[in-house]
C-alpha positions as CSV (number, residue, x, y, z in Angstrom):
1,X,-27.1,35.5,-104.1
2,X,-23.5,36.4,-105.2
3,X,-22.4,34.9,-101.3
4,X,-23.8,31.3,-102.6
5,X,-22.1,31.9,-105.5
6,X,-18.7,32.7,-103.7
7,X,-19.2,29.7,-101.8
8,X,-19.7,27.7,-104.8
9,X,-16.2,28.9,-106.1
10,X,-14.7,28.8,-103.1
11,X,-15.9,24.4,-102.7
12,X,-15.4,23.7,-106.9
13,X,-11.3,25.3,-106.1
14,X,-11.2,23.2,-102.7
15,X,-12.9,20.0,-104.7
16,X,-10.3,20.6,-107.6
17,X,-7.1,20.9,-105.3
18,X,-7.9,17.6,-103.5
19,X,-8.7,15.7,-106.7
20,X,-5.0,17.1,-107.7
21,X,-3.5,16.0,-104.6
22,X,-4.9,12.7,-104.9
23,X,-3.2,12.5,-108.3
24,X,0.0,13.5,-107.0
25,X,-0.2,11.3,-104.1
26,X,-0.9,8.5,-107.0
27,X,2.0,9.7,-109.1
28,X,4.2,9.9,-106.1
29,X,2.7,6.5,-104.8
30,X,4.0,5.4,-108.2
31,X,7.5,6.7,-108.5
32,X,8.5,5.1,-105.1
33,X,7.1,1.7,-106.6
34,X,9.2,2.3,-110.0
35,X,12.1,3.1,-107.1
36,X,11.6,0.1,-104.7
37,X,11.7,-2.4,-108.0
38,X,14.9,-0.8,-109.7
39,X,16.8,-0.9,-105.8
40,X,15.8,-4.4,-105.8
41,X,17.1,-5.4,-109.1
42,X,20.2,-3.5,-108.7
43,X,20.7,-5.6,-105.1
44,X,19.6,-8.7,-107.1
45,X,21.7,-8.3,-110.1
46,X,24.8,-7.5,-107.9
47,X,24.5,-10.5,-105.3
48,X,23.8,-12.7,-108.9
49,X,27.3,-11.6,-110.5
50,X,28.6,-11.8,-106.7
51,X,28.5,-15.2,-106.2
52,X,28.8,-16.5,-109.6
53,X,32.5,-14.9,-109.6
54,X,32.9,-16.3,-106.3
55,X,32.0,-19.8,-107.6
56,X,34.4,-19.4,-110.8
57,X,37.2,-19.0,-108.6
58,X,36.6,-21.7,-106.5
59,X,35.9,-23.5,-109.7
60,X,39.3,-22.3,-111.5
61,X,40.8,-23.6,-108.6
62,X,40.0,-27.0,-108.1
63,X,40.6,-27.7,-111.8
64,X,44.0,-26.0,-111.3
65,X,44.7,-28.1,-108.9
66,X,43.3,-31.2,-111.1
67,X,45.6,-30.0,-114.2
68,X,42.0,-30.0,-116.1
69,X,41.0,-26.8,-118.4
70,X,40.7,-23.6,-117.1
71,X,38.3,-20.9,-117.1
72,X,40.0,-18.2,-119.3
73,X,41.2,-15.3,-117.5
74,X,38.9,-12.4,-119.5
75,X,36.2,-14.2,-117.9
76,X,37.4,-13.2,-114.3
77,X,37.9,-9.4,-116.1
78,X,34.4,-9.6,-117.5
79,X,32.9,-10.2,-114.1
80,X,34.6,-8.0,-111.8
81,X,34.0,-5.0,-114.3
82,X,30.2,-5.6,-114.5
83,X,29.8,-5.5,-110.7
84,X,31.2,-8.6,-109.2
85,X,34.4,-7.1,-107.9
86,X,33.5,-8.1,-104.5
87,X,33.0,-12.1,-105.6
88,X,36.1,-12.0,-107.7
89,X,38.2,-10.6,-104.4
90,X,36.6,-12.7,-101.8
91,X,37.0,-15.6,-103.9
92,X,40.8,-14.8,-104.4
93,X,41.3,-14.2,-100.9
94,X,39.5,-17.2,-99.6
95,X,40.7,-19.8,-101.8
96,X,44.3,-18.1,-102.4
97,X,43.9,-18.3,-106.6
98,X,45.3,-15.6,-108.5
99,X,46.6,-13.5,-105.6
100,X,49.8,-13.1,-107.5
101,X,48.6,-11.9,-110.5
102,X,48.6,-7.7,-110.2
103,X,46.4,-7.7,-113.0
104,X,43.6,-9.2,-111.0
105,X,43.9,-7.4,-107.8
106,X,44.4,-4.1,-110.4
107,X,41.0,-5.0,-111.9
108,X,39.7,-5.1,-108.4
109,X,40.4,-2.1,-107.0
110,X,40.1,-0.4,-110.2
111,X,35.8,-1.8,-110.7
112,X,35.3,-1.5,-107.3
113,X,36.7,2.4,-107.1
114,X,33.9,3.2,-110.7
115,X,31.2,0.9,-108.4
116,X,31.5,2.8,-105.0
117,X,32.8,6.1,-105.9
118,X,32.0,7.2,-109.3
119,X,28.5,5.8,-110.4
120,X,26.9,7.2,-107.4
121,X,28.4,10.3,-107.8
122,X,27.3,10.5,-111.1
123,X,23.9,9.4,-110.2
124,X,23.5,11.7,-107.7
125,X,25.3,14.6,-108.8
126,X,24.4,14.3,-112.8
């Protein structure tokens, strides 16, 4: 009698560890679901403020070169320090507005060096 009884321990401790690993596997299943979605808002927030900078330059530009009103340089600023560094400099580049100005190409480098270099590293390393 006390072998069927070992046996019966031995299948309730194997039935309990795979109920547990099922749960982790859930869990896990989960936290690379919560992952996937905040990688694809990150990408989708950062091509958003991308082009939108982009599209102010061009737009600053043609009404520069109308003599209209302007879009207000702490706009550009705003943009390039919440992740659109890459519009603001393609758009500068491309349509040759506010190359000039150090302030802008200082505000580039500047957001881009905190986007690439110093939030991952404090990401990963904090």
């Amino acid at each position: 009698m006390r072998r069927i009884g070992k046996h019966r321990q031995r299948q309730s401790r194997t039935s309990h560890c795979r109920y547990q690993s099922q749960s982790v596997r859930h869990l896990q299943t989960f936290t690379g679901l919560r992952q996937l979605i905040f990688y694809w808002t990150l990408i989708l927030y950062t091509a958003a403020v991308n082009i939108a900078a982009y599209l102010l330059i061009r737009s600053d530009k043609q009404r520069a070169a109308n003599k209209e009103w302007r879009v207000p340089e702490y706009v550009f600023f705003l943009l390039c320090f919440v992740g659109g560094f890459i519009g603001v400099h393609l758009g500068m580049q491309h349509y040759r507005h506010k190359t000039r100005h150090w302030k802008f190409k200082a505000a580039v480098l500047i957001s881009a060096v905190g986007f690439l270099i110093v939030f991952p590293f404090y990401f990963l390393f904090v």
